[in-house]
DRENPA-3360 file (N, C-alpha, C; in nm, 2 decimals, always signed):
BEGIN
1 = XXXXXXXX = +6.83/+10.16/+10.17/+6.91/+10.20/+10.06/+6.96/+10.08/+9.99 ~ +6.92/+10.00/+9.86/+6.94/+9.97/+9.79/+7.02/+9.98/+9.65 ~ +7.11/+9.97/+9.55/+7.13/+9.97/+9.47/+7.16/+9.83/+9.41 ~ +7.13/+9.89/+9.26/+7.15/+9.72/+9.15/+7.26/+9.80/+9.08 ~ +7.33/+9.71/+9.06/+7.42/+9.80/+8.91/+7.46/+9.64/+8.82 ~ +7.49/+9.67/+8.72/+7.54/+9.53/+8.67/+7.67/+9.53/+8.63 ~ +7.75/+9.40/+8.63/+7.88/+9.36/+8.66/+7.97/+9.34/+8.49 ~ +8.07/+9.31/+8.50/+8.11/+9.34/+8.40/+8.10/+9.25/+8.34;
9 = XXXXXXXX = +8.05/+9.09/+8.38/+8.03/+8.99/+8.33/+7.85/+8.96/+8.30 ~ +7.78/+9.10/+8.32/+7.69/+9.07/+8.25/+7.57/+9.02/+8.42 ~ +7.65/+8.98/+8.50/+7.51/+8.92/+8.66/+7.54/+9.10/+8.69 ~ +7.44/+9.08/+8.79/+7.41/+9.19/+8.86/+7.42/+9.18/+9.02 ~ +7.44/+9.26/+9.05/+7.45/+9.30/+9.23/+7.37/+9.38/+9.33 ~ +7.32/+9.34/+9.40/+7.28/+9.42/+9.51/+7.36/+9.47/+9.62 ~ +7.32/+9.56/+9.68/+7.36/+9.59/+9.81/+7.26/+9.62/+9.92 ~ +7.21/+9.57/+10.02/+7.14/+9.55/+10.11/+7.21/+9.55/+10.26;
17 = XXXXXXXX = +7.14/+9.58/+10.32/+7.20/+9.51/+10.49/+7.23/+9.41/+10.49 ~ +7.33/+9.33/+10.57/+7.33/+9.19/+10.61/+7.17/+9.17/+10.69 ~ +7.16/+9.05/+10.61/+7.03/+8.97/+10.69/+7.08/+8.80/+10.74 ~ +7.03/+8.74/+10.82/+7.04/+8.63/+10.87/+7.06/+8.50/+10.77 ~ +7.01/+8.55/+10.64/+7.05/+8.45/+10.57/+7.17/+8.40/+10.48 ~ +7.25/+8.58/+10.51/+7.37/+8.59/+10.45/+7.48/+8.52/+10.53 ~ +7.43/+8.43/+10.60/+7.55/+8.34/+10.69/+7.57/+8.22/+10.61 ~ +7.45/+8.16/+10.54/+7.43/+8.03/+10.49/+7.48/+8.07/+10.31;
25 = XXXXXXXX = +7.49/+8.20/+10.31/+7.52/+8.28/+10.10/+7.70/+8.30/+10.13 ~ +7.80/+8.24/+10.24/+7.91/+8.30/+10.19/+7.96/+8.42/+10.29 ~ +7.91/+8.47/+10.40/+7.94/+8.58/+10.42/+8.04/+8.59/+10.53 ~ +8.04/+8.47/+10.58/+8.13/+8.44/+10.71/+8.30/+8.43/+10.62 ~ +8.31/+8.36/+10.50/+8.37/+8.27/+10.44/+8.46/+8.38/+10.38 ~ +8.41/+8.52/+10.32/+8.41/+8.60/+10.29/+8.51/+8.72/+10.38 ~ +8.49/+8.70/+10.50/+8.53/+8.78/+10.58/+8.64/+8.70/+10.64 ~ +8.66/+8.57/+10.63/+8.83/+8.52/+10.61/+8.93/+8.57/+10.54;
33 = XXXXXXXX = +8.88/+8.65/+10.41/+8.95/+8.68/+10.32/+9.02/+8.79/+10.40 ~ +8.95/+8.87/+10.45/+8.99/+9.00/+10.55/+9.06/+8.97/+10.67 ~ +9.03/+8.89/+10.75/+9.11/+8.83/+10.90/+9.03/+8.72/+10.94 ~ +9.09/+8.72/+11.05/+9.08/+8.59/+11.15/+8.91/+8.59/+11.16 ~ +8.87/+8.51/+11.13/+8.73/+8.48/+11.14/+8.69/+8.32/+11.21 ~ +8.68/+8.26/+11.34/+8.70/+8.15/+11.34/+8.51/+8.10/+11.31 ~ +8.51/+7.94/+11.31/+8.37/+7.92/+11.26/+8.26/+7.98/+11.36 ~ +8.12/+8.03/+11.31/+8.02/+8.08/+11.37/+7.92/+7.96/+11.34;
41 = XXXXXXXX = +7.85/+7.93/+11.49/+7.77/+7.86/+11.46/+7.62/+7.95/+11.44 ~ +7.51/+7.90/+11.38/+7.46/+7.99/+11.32/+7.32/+8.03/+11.46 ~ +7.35/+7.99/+11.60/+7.32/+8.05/+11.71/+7.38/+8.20/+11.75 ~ +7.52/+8.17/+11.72/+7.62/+8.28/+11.75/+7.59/+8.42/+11.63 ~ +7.57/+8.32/+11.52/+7.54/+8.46/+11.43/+7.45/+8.53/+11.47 ~ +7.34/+8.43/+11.49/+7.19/+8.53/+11.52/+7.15/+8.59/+11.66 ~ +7.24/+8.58/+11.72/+7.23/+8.64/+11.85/+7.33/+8.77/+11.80 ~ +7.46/+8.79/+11.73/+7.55/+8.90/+11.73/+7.45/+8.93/+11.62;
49 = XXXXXXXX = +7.35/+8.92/+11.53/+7.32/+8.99/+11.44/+7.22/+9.05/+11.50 ~ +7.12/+9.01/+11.60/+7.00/+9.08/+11.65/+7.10/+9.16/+11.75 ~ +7.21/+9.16/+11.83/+7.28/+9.29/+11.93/+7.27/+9.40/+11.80 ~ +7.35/+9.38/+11.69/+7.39/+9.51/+11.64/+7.27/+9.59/+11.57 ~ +7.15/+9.45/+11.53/+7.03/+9.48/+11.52/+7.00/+9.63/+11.54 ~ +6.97/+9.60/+11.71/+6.95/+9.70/+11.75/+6.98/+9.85/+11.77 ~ +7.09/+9.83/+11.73/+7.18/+10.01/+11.72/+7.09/+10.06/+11.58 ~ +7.03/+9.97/+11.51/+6.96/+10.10/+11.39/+7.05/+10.13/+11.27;
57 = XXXXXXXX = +7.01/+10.20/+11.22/+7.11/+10.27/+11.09/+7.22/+10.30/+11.21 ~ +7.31/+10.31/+11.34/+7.41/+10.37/+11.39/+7.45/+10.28/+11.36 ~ +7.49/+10.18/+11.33/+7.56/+10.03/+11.28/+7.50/+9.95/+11.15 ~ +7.59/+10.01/+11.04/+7.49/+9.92/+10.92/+7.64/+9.81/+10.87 ~ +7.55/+9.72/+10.86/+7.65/+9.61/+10.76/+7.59/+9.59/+10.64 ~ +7.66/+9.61/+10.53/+7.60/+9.65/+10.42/+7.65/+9.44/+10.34 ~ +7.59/+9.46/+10.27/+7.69/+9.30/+10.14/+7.62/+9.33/+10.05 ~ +7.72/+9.31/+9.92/+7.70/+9.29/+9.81/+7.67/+9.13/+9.77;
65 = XXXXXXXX = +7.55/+9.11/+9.74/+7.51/+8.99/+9.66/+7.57/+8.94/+9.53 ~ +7.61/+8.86/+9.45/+7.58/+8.83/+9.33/+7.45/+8.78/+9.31 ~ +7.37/+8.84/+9.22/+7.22/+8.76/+9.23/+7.24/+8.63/+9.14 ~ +7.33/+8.62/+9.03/+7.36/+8.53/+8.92/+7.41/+8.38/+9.05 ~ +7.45/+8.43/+9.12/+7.52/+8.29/+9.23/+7.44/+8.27/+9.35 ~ +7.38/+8.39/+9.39/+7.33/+8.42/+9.54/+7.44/+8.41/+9.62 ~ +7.60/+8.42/+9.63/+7.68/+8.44/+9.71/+7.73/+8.58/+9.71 ~ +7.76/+8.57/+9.85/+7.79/+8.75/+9.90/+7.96/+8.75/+9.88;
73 = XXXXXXXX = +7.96/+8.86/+9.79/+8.09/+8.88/+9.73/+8.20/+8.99/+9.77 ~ +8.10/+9.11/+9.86/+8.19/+9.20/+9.93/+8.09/+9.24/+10.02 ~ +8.16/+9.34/+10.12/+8.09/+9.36/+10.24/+8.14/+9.48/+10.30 ~ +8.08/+9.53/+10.41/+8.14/+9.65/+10.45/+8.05/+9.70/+10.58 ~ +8.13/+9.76/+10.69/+8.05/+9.81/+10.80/+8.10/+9.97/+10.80 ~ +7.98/+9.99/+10.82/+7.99/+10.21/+10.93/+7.89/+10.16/+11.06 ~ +8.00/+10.23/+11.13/+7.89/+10.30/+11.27/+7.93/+10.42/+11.31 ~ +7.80/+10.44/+11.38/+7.85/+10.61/+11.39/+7.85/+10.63/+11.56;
81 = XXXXXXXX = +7.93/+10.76/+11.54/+7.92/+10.80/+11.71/+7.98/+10.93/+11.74 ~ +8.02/+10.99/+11.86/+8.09/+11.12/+11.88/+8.00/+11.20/+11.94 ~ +8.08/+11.28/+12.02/+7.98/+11.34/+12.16/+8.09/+11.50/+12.11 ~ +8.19/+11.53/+12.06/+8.26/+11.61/+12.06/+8.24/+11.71/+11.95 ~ +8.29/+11.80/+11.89/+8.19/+11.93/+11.78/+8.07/+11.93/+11.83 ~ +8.01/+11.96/+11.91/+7.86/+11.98/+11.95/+7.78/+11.90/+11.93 ~ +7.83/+11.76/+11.93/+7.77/+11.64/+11.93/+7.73/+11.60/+11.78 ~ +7.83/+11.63/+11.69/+7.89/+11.60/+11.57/+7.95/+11.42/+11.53;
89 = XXXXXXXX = +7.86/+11.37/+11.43/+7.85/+11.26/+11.43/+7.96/+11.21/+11.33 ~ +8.01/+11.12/+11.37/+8.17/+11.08/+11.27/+8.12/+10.92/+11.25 ~ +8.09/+10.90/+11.13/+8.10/+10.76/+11.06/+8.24/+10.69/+11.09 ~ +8.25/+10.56/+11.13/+8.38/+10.46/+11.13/+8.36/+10.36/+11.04 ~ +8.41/+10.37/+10.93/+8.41/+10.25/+10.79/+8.49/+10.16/+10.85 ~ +8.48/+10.02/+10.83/+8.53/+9.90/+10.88/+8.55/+9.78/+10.83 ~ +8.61/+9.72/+10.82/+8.62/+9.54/+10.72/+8.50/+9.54/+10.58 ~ +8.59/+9.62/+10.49/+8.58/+9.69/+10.37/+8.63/+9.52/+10.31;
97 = XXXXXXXX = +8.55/+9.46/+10.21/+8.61/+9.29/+10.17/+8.55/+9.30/+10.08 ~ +8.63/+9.25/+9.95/+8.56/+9.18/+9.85/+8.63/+9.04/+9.78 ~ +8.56/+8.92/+9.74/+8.59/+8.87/+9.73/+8.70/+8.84/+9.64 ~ +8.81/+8.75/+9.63/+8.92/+8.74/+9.58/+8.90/+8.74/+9.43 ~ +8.81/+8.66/+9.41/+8.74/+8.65/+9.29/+8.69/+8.72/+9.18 ~ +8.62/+8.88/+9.26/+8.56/+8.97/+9.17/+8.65/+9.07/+9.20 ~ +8.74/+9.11/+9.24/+8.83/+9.21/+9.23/+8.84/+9.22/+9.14 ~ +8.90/+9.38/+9.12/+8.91/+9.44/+9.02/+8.82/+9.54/+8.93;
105 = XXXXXXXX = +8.67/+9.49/+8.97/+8.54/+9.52/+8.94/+8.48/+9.63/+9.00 ~ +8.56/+9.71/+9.06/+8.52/+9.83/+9.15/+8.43/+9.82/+9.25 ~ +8.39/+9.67/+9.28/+8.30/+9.63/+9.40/+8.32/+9.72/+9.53 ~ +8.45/+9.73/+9.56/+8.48/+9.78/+9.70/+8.47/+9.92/+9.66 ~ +8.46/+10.01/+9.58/+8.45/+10.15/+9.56/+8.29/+10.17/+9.59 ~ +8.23/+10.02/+9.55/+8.08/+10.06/+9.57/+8.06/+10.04/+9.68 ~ +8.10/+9.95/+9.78/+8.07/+9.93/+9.91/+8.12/+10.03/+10.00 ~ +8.21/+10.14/+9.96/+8.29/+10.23/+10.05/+8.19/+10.37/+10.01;
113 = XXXXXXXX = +8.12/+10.37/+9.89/+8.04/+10.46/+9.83/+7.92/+10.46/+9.90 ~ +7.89/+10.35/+9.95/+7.75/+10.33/+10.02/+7.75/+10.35/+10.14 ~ +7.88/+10.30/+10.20/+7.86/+10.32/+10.35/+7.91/+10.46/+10.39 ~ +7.97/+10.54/+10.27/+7.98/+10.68/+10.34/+7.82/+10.77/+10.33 ~ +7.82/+10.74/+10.18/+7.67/+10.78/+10.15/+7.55/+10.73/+10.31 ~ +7.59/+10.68/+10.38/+7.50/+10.61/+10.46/+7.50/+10.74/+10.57 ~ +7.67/+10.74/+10.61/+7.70/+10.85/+10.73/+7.66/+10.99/+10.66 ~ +7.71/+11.00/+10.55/+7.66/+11.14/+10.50/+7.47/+11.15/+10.55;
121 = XXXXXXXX = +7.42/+11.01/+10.49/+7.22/+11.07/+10.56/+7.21/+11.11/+10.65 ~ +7.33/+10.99/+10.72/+7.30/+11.04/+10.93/+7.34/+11.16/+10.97 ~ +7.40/+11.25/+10.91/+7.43/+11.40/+10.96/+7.56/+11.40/+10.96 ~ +7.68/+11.28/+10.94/+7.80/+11.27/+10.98/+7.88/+11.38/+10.88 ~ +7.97/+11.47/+10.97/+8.06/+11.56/+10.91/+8.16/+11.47/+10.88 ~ +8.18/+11.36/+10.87/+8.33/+11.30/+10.85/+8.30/+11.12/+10.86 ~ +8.37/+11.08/+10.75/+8.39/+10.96/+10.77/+8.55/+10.93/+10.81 ~ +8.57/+10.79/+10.86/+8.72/+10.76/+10.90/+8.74/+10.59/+10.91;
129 = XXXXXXXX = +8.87/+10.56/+10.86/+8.85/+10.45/+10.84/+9.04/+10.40/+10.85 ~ +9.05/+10.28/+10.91/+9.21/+10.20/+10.96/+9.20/+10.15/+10.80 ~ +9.35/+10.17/+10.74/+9.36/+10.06/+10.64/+9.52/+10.04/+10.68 ~ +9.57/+9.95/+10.57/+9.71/+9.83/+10.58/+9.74/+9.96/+10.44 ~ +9.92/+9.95/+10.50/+9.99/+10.05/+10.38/+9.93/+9.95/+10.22 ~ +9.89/+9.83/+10.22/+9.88/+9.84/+10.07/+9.72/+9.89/+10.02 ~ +9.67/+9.92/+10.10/+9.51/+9.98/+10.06/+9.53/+10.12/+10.05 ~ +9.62/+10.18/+10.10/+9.61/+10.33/+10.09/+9.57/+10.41/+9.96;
137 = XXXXXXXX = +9.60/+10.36/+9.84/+9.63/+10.39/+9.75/+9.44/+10.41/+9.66 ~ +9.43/+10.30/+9.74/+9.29/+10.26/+9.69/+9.17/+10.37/+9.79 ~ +9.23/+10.34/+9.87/+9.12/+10.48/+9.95/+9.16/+10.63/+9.90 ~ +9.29/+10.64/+9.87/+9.27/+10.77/+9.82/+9.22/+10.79/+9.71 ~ +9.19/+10.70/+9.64/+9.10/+10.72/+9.49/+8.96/+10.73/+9.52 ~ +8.93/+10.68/+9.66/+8.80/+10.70/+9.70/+8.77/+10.84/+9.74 ~ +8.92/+10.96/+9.78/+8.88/+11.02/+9.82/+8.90/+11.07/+9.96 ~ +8.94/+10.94/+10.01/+9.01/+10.96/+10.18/+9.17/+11.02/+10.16;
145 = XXXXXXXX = +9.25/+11.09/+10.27/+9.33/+11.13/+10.27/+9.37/+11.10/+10.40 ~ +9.53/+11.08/+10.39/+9.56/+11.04/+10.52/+9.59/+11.13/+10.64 ~ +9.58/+11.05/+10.76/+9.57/+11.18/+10.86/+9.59/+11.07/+11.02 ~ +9.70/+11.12/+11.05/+9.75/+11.16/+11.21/+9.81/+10.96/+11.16 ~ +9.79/+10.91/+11.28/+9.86/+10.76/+11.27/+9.74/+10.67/+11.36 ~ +9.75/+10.50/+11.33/+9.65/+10.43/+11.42/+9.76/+10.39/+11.55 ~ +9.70/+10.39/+11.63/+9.74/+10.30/+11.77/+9.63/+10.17/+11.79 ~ +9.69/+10.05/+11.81/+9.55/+9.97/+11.88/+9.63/+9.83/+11.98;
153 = XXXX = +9.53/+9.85/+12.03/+9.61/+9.74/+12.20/+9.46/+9.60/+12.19 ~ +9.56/+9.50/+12.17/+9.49/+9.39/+12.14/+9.47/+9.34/+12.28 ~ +9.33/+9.33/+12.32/+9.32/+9.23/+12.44/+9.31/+9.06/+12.43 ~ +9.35/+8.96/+12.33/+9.28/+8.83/+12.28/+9.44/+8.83/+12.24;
% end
């Protein structure tokens, strides 16, 4: 699943899977923007990119390219899973990022559009996704509504 759309400045964007070379375009650098990201060396990338490899479309990492820079400017993960509704599959949207720089550009609407569109192919009745009180506002334009509360227990 690709799309091109063009930007408001006239370059254009892709959206693709992360591939191995999106370590060396920005992508690590990128995900600072979002959290704690400490340095990967690019052994560590390629070993955690060939694990999730393997889950298939059940784990996609999606990035938006600039093709005008070749730097990856937003990003976004779904994986899917759920054993419960009759083995009813629920997409999890995750570290939803765009760069500080192109905000505003509806980037993250596209990256949040793709990766539900992704769970919607896999059969998923539902996507769901953790955000910070100041994103809420922005997901419900996407379309998400809020529901129940998060708990999370940090082991690190």
């Amino acid at each position: 699943m690709e799309n091109t759309n063009p930007s408001t400045e006239g370059g254009k964007f892709r959206v693709p899977k992360v591939e191995l070379s999106d370590k060396s375009q920005g992508f690590i650098e990128l995900l600072r923007q979002l959290t704690v990201c400490d340095s990967i060396s690019d052994k560590e990338f390629e070993e955690r990119f060939k694990e999730i490899s393997m889950y298939g479309d059940d784990h996609v990492i999606c990035v938006m390219e600039d093709e005008t820079s070749s730097k990856i400017i937003a990003s976004g993960s779904v994986f899917i899973e759920k054993f419960t509704r009759n083995c009813g599959k629920v997409g999890h949207i995750e570290d939803v990022v765009v760069d500080a720089r192109a905000r505003g550009m509806r980037l993250g609407k596209e990256i949040e559009g793709y990766l539900a569109d992704h769970a919607r192919s896999m059969g998923c009745y539902k996507v769901i996704l953790d955000c910070s009180d100041d994103k809420k506002v922005f997901y419900e334009k996407c379309g998400f509504k809020q529901k129940e509360i998060q708990m999370v227990r940090y082991f690190v």
